[in-house]
VOPAGU-2260 file (C-alpha; in pm, 1 decimal, decimal comma):
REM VOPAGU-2260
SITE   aa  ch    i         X         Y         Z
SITE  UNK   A    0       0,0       0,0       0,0
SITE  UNK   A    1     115,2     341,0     -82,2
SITE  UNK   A    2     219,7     596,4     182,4
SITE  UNK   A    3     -47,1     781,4      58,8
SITE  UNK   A    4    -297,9     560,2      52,4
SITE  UNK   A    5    -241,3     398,0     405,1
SITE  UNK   A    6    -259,2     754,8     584,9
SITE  UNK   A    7    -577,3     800,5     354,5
SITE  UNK   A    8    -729,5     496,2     544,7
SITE  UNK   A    9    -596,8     623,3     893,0
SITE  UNK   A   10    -795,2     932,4     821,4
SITE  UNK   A   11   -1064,3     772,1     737,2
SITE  UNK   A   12   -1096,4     506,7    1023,6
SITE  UNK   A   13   -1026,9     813,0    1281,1
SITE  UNK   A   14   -1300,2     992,4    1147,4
SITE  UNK   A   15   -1542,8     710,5    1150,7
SITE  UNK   A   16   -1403,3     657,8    1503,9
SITE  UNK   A   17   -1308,6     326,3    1429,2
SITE  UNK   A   18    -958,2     449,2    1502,8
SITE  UNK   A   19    -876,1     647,7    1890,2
SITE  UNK   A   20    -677,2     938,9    1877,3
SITE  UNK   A   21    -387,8     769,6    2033,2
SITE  UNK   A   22    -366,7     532,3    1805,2
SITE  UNK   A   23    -370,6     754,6    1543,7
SITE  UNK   A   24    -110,4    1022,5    1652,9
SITE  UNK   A   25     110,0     726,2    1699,4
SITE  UNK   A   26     105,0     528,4    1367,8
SITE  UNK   A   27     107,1     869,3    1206,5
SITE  UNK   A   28     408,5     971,9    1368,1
SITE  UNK   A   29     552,7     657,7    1290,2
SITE  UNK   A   30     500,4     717,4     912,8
SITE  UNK   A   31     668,7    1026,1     930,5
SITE  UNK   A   32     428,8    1323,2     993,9
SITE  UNK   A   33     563,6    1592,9    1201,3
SITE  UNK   A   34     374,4    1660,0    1507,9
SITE  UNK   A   35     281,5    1978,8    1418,2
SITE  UNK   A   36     101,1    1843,1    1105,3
SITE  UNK   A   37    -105,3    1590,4    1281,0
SITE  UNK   A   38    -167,3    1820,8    1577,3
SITE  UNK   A   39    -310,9    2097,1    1258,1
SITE  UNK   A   40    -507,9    1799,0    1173,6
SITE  UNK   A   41    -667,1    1723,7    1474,5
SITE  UNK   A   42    -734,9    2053,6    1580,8
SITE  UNK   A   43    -940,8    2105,2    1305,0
SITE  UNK   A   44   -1142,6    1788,3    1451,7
SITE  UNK   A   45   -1176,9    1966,0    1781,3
SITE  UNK   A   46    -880,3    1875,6    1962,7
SITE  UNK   A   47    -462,5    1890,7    1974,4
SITE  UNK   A   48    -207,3    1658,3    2056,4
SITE  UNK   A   49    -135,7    1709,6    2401,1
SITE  UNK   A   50    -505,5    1703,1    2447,7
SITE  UNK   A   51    -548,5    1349,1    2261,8
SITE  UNK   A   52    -292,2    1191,2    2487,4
SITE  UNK   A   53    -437,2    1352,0    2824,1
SITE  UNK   A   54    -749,0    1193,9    2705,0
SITE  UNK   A   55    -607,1     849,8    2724,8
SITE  UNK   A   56    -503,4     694,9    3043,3
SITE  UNK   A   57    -233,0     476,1    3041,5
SITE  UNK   A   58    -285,1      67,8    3085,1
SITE  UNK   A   59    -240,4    -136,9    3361,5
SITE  UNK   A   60    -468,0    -192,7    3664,1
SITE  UNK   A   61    -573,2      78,6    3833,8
SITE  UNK   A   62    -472,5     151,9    4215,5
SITE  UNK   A   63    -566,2     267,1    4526,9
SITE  UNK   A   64    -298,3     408,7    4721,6
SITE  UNK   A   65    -178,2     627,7    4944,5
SITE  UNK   A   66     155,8     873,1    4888,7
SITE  UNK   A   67     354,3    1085,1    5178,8
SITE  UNK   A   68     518,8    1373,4    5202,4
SITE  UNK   A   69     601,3    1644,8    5440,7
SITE  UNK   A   70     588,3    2023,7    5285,2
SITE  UNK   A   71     818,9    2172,8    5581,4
SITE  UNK   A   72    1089,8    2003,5    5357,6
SITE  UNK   A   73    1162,6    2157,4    4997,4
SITE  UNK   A   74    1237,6    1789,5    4890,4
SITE  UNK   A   75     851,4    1745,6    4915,0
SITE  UNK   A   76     745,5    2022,6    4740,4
SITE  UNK   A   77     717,8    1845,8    4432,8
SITE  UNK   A   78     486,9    1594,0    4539,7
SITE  UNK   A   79     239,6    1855,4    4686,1
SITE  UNK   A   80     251,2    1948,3    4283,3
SITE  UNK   A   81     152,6    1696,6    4189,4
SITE  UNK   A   82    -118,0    1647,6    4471,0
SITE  UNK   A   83    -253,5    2016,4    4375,5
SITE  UNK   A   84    -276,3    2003,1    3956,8
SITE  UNK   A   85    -348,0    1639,6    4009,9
SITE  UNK   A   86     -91,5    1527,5    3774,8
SITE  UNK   A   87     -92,3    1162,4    3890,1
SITE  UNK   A   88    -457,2    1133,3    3691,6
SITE  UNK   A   89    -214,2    1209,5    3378,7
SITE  UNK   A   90      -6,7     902,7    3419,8
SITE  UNK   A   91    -180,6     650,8    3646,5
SITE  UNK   A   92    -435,9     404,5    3481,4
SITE  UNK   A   93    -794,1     540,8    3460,0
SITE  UNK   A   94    -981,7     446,7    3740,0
SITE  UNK   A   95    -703,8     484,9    3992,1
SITE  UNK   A   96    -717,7     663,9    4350,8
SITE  UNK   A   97    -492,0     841,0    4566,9
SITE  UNK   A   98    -481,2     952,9    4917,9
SITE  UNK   A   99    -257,5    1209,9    5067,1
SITE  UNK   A  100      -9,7    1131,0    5399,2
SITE  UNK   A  101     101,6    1481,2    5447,8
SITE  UNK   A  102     299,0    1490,2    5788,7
SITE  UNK   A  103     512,4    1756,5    5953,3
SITE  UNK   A  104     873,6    1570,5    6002,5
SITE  UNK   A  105     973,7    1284,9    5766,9
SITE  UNK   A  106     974,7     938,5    6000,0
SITE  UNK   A  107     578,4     872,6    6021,3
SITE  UNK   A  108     634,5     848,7    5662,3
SITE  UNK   A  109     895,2     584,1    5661,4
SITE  UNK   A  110     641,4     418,7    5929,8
SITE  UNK   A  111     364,9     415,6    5716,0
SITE  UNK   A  112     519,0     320,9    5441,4
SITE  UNK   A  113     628,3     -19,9    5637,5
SITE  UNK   A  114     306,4     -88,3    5762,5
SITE  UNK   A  115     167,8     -79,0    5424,9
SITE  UNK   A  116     -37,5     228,4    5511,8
SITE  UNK   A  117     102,6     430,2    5226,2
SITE  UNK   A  118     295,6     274,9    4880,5
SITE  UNK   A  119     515,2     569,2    4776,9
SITE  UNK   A  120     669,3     851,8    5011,3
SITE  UNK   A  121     919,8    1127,3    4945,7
SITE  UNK   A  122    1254,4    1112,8    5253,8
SITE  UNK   A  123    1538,0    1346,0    5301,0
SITE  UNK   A  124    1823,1    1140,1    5179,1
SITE  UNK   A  125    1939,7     953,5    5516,1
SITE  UNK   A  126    1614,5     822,9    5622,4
SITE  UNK   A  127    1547,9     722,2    5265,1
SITE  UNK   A  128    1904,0     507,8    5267,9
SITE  UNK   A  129    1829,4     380,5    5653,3
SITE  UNK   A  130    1459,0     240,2    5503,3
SITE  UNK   A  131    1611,4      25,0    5228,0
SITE  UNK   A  132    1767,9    -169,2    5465,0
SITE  UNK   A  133    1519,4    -296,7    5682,8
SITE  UNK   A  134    1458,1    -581,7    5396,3
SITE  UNK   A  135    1411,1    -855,8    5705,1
SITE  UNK   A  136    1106,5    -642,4    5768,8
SITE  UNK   A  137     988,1    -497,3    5435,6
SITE  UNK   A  138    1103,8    -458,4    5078,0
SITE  UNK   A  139    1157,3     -69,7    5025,9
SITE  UNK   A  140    1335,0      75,0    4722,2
SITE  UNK   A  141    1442,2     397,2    4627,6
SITE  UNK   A  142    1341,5     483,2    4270,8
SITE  UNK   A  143    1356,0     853,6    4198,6
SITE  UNK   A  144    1610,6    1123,4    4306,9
SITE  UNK   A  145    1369,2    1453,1    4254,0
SITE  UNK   A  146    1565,2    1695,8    4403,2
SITE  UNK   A  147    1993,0    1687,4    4477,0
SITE  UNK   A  148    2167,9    2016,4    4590,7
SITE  UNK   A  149    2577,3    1914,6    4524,3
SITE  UNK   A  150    2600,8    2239,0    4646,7
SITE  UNK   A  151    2485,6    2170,2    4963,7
SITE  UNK   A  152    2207,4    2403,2    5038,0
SITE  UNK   A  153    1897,8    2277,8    5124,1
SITE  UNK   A  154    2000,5    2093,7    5451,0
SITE  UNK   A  155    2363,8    2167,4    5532,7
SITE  UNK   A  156    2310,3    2539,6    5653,1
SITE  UNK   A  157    2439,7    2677,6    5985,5
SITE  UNK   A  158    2276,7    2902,9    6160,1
SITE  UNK   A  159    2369,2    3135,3    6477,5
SITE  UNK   A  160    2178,1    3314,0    6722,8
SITE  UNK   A  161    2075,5    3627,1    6624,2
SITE  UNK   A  162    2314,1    3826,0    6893,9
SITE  UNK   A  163    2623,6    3622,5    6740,2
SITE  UNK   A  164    2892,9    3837,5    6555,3
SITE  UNK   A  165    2845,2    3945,8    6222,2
SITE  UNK   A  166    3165,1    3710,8    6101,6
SITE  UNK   A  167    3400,9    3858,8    5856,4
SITE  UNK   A  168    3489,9    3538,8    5685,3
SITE  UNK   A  169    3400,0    3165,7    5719,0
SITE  UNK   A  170    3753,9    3112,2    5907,0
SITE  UNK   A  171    3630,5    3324,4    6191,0
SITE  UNK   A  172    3232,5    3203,2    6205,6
SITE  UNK   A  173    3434,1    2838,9    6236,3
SITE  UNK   A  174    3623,8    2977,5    6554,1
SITE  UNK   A  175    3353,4    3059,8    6694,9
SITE  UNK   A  176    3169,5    2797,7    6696,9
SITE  UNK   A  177    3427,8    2609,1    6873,7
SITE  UNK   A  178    3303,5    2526,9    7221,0
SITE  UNK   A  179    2974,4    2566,5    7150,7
SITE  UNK   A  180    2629,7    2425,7    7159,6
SITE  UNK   A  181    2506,6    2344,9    6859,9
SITE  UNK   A  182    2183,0    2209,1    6729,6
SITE  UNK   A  183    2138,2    1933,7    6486,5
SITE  UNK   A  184    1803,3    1811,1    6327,8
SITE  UNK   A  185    1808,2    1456,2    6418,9
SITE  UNK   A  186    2051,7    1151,3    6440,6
SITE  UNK   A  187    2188,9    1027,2    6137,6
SITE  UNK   A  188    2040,9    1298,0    5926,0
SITE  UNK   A  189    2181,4    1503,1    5669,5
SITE  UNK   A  190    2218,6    1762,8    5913,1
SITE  UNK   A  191    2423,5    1495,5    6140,6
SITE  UNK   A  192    2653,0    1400,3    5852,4
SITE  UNK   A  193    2754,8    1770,8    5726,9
SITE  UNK   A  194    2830,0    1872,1    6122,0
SITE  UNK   A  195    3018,0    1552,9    6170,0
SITE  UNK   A  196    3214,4    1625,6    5869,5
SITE  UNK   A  197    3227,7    2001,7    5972,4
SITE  UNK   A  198    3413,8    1896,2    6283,5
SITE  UNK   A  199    3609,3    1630,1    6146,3
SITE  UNK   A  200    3786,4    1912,8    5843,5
SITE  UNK   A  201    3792,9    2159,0    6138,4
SITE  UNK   A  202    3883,5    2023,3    6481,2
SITE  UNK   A  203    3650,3    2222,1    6663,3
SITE  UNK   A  204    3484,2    2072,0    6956,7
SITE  UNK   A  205    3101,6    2203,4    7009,9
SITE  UNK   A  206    2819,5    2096,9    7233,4
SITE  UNK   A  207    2621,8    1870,2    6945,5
SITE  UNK   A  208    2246,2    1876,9    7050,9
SITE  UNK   A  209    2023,1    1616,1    6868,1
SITE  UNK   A  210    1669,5    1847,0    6869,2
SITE  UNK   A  211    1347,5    1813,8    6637,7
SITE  UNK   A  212    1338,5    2092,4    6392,6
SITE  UNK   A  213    1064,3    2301,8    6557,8
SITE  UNK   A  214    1308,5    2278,9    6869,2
SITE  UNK   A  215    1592,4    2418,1    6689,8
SITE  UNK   A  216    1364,3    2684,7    6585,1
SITE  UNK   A  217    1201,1    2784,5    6902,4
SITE  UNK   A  218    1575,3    2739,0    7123,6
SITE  UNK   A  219    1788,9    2944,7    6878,6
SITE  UNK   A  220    1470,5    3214,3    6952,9
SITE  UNK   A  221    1498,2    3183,0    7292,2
SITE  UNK   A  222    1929,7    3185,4    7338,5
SITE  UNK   A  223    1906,3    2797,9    7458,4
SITE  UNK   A  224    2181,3    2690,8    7209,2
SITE  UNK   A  225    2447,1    2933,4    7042,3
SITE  UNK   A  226    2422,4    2818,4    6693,8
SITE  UNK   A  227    2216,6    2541,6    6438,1
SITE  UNK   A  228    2226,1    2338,4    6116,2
SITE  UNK   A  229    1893,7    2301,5    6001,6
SITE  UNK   A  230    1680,0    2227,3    5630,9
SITE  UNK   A  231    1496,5    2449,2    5392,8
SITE  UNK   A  232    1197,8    2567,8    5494,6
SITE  UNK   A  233    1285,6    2639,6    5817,4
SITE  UNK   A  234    1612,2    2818,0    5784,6
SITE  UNK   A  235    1409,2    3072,6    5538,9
SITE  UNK   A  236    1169,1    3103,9    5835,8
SITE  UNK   A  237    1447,9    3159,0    6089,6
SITE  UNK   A  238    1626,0    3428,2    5935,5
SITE  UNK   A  239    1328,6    3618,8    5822,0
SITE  UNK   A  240    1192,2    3638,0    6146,5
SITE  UNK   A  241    1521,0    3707,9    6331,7
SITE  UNK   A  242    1530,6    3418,5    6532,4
SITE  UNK   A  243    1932,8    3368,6    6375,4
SITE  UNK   A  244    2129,7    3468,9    6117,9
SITE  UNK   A  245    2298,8    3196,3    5859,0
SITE  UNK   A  246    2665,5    3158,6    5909,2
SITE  UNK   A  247    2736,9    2976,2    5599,6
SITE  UNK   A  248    2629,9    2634,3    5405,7
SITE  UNK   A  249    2769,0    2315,1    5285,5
SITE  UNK   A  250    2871,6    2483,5    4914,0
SITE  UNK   A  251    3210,9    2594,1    5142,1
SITE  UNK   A  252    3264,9    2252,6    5225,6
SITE  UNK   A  253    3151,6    1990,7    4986,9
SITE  UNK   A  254    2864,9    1929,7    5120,0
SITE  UNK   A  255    2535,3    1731,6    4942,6
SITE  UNK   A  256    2198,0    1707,9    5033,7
SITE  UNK   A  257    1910,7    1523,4    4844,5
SITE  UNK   A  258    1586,1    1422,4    4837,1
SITE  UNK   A  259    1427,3    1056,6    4741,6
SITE  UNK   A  260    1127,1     912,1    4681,1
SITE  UNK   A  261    1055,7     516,2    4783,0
SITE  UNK   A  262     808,1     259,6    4694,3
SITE  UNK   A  263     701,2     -44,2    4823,2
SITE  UNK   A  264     846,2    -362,3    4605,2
SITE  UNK   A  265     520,9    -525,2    4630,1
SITE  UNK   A  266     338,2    -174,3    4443,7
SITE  UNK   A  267     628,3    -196,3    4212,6
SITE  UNK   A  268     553,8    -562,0    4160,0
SITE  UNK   A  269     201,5    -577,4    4084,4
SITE  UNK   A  270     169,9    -248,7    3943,5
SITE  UNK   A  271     483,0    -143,0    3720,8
SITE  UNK   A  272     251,0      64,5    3499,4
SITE  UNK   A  273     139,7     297,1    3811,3
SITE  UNK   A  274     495,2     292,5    3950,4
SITE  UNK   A  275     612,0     408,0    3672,1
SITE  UNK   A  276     339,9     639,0    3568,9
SITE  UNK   A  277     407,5     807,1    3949,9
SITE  UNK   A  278     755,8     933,3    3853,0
SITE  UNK   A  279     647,3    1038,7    3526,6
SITE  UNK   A  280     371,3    1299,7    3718,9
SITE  UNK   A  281     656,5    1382,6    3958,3
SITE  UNK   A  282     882,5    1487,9    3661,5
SITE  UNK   A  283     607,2    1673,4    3535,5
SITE  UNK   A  284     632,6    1829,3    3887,1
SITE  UNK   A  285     938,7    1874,4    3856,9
SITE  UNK   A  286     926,8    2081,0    3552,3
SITE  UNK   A  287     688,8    2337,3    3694,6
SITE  UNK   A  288     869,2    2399,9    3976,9
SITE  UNK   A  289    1139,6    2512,2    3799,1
SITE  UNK   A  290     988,4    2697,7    3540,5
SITE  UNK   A  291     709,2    2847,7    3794,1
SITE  UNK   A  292     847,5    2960,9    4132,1
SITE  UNK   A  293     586,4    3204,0    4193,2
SITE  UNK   A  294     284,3    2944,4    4152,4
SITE  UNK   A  295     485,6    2670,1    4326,3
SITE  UNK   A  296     504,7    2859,9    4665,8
SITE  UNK   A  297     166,8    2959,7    4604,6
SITE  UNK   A  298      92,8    2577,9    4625,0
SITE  UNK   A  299     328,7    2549,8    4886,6
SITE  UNK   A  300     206,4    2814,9    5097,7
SITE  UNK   A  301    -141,4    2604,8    5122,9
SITE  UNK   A  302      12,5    2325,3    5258,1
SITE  UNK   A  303     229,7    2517,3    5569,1
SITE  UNK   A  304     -37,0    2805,4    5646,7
SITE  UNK   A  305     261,6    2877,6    5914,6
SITE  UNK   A  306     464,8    3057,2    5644,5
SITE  UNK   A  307     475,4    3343,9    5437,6
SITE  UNK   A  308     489,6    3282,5    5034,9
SITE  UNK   A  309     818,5    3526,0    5030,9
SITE  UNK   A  310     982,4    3267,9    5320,9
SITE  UNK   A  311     895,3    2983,2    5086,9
SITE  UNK   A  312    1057,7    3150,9    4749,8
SITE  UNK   A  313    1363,8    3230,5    4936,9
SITE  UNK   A  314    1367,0    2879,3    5064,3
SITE  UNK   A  315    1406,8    2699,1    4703,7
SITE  UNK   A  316    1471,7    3048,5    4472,4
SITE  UNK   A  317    1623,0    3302,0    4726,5
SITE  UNK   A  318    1980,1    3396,3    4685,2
SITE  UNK   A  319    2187,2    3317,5    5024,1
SITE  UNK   A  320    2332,1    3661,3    5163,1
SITE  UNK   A  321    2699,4    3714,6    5023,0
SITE  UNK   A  322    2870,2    3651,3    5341,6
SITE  UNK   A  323    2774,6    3331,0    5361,3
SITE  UNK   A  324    3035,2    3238,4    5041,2
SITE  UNK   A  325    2721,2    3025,2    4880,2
SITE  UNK   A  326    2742,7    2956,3    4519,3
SITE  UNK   A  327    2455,5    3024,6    4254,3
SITE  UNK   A  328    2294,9    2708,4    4234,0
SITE  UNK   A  329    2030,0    2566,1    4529,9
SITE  UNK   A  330    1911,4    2287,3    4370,7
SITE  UNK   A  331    1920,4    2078,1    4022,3
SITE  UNK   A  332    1610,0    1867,2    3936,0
SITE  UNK   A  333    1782,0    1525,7    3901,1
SITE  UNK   A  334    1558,8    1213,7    3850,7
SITE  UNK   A  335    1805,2     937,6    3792,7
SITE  UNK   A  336    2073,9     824,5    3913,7
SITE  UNK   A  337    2411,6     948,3    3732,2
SITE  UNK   A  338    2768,1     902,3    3875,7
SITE  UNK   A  339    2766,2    1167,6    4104,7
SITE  UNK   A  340    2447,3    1049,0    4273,2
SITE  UNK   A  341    2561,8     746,7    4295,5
SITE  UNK   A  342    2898,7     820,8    4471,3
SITE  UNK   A  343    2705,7    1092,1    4689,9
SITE  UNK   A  344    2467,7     725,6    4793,9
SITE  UNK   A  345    2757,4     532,5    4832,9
SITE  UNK   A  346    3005,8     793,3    5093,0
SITE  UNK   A  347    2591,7     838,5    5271,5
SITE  UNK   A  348    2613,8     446,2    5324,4
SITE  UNK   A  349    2965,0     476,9    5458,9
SITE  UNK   A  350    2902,3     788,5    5725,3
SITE  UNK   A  351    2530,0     596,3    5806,4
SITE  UNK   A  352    2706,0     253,5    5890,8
SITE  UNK   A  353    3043,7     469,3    6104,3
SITE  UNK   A  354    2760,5     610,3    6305,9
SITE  UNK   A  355    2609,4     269,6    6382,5
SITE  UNK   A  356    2268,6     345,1    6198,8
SITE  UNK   A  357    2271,0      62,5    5971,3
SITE  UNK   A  358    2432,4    -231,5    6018,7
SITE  UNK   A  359    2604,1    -224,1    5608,2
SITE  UNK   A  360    2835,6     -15,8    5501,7
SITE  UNK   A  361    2659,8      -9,6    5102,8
SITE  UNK   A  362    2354,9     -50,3    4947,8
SITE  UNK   A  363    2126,5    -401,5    4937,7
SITE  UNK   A  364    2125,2    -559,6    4579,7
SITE  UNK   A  365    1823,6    -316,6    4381,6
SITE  UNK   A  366    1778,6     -45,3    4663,3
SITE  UNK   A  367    1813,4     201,2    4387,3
SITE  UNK   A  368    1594,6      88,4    4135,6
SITE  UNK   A  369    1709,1     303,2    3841,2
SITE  UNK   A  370    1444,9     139,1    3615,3
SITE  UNK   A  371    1167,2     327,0    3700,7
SITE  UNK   A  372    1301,1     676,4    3608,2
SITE  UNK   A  373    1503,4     572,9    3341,7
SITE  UNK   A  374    1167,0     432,3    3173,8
SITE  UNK   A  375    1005,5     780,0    3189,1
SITE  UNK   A  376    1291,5     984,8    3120,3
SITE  UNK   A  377    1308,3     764,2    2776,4
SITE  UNK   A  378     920,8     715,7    2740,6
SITE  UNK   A  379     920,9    1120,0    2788,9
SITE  UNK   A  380    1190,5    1205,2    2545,6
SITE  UNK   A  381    1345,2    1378,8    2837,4
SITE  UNK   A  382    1729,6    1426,9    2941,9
SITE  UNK   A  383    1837,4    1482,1    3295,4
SITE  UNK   A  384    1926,5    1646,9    3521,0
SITE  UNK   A  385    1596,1    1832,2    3425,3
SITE  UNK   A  386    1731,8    2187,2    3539,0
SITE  UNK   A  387    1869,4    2397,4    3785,1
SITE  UNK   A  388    1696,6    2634,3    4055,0
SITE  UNK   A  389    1976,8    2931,9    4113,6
SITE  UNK   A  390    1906,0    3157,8    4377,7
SITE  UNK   A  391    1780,8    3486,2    4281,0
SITE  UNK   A  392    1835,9    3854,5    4435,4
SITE  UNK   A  393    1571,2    3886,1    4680,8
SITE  UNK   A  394    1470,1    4204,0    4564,5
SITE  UNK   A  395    1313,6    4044,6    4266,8
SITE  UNK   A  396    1057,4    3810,0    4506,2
SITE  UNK   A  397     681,3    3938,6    4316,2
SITE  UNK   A  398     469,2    3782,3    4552,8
């Protein structure tokens, strides 16, 4: 049959509807036709491309799950994305359901996600690692890296109280700090493992206080502790409201913070389809957020009432003061798993298993399951990383 003649009969059985669009932007495209030729041609049938394929839900069995996240951590923010523009009904098989387990600190999440009470869940990078190896108890994998600051700024940031010098180099805001007490959000965090390595390049000798974030918050307000590492958005929150002033971040010393998201084996198992549609919404996610800061925090902002939309934009697209000797970039929009992830995983094994929080000193066999994302990435004709967030003056915040 002719070229001509076979997209005659394409037309044809479209138009008759013995054809869905789907189908028919597809085999088109394989003959040849640039998108913008069948997108002229279906708009002049009512719809577009984009539209056709919204229109059609993926296959596989639909689900019924539950996904966490926890808001007063940037590395979540993309998930409330794609709670709020309901970009999972994109990807996920028609017919499927979602429920939201939106907490406040990261480990209910972990614990949910054990019991079975939620399938997916988005973990600063420590807790993430520590939850792939409970395998005696259940089968957790990591399968997406949304967020990854190589910089260091999103959860290696030290903070002092707000009556602390105003330091004239990093050199001297190091000295000081010598000797003194200093908050840390949680064991075997990130926040642990850029202090530990803080004092291990340095050979200071501080007061290290394990405290809950809201702690930190509340006793750097109130003079209880002389200085704090803490996570984006809190340390927005802090210095806006003059409860401390940020000393400097990881950028000055090598310092890398991510963000993860997990699933259950068992979802992955008998629902690839869904698993894989999930990270295919979060990229999606991810996308917006960097092309959309202002709508983002707006999102955001509905999910912490407890902060301010300008807090929020410096938290992810603020520009750290100049004294702090930060560098341009916040964040990069990863996905999957290059090199660099994969030696920042494998030195996060090593400091997790010297501090006695998991028994290994590297990852199980599969813990990162690359599959996943590198499925969508190639399904979506996408390269990654995605793109970079770099922090902007704060004079040009719109609100």
């Amino acid at each position: 049959m002719r070229r001509e003649d076979e997209l005659d009969e394409m037309i044809g059985d479209y138009e008759k509807g013995r054809m869905d669009r789907r189908t028919f932007i597809k085999k088109t495209a394989i003959m040849g036709l640039s998108l913008s030729s069948i997108s002229a041609f279906l708009s002049s049938s009512g719809t577009v491309v984009q539209k056709a394929f919204a229109q059609s839900p993926p296959s596989g069995k639909p689900v019924d799950i539950t996904v966490g996240f926890f808001p007063s951590w940037v590395g979540g923010w993309s998930g409330a994305v794609v709670k709020h523009k309901d970009l999972w009904k994109k990807y996920l098989p028609a017919g499927s359901k979602i429920e939201w387990d939106i907490q406040v600190v990261g480990p209910p999440i972990v614990a949910n996600l054990m019991a079975n009470k939620s399938q997916i869940g988005y973990m600063g990078d420590m807790p993430a690692l520590v939850a792939t190896t409970k395998r005696d108890l259940v089968d957790l994998r990591i399968v997406e890296i949304n967020l990854f600051s190589d910089t260091g700024q999103i959860c290696s940031c030290m903070l002092v109280r707000s009556d602390a010098p105003d330091f004239k180099s990093i050199d001297e805001a190091v000295k000081w700090l010598d000797g003194k007490k200093i908050g840390v959000s949680g064991k075997g965090s990130c926040g642990d493992r850029f202090v530990s390595s803080l004092i291990r390049k340095t050979n200071i000798k501080p007061d290290v206080q394990y405290l809950d974030p809201t702690i930190i918050k509340t006793s750097l307000q109130a003079k209880k502790i002389d200085a704090a590492q803490s996570f984006q958005p809190h340390v927005s929150q802090i210095m806006s409201r003059g409860f401390g002033k940020l000393a400097f971040t990881g950028s000055n010393w090598a310092a890398q913070d991510a963000n993860f998201v997990l699933m259950r084996k068992d979802f992955i198992d008998s629902y690839p389809e869904a698993a894989k549609g999930w990270i295919k919404a979060d990229i999606e996610a991810l996308q917006f957020i960097v092309k959309n800061p202002y709508e983002t925090v707006k999102i955001i902002a509905e999910e912490l009432p407890g902060y301010t939309t300008k807090e929020l934009w410096t938290a992810l697209y603020g520009q750290y003061p100049a004294n702090t000797h930060s560098v341009d970039t916040n964040v990069i929009a990863q996905v999957t798993f290059d090199r660099k992830v994969m030696d920042f995983i494998d030195e996060s094994f090593k400091f997790l298993h010297a501090k006695g929080a998991i028994a290994i000193d590297k990852p199980l066999p599969g813990a990162i399951y690359t599959e996943l994302a590198d499925a969508a990435i190639k399904e979506m004709n996408l390269k990654t990383p995605l793109g970079q967030i770099k922090g902007l003056n704060p004079g040009e915040f719109k609100g």
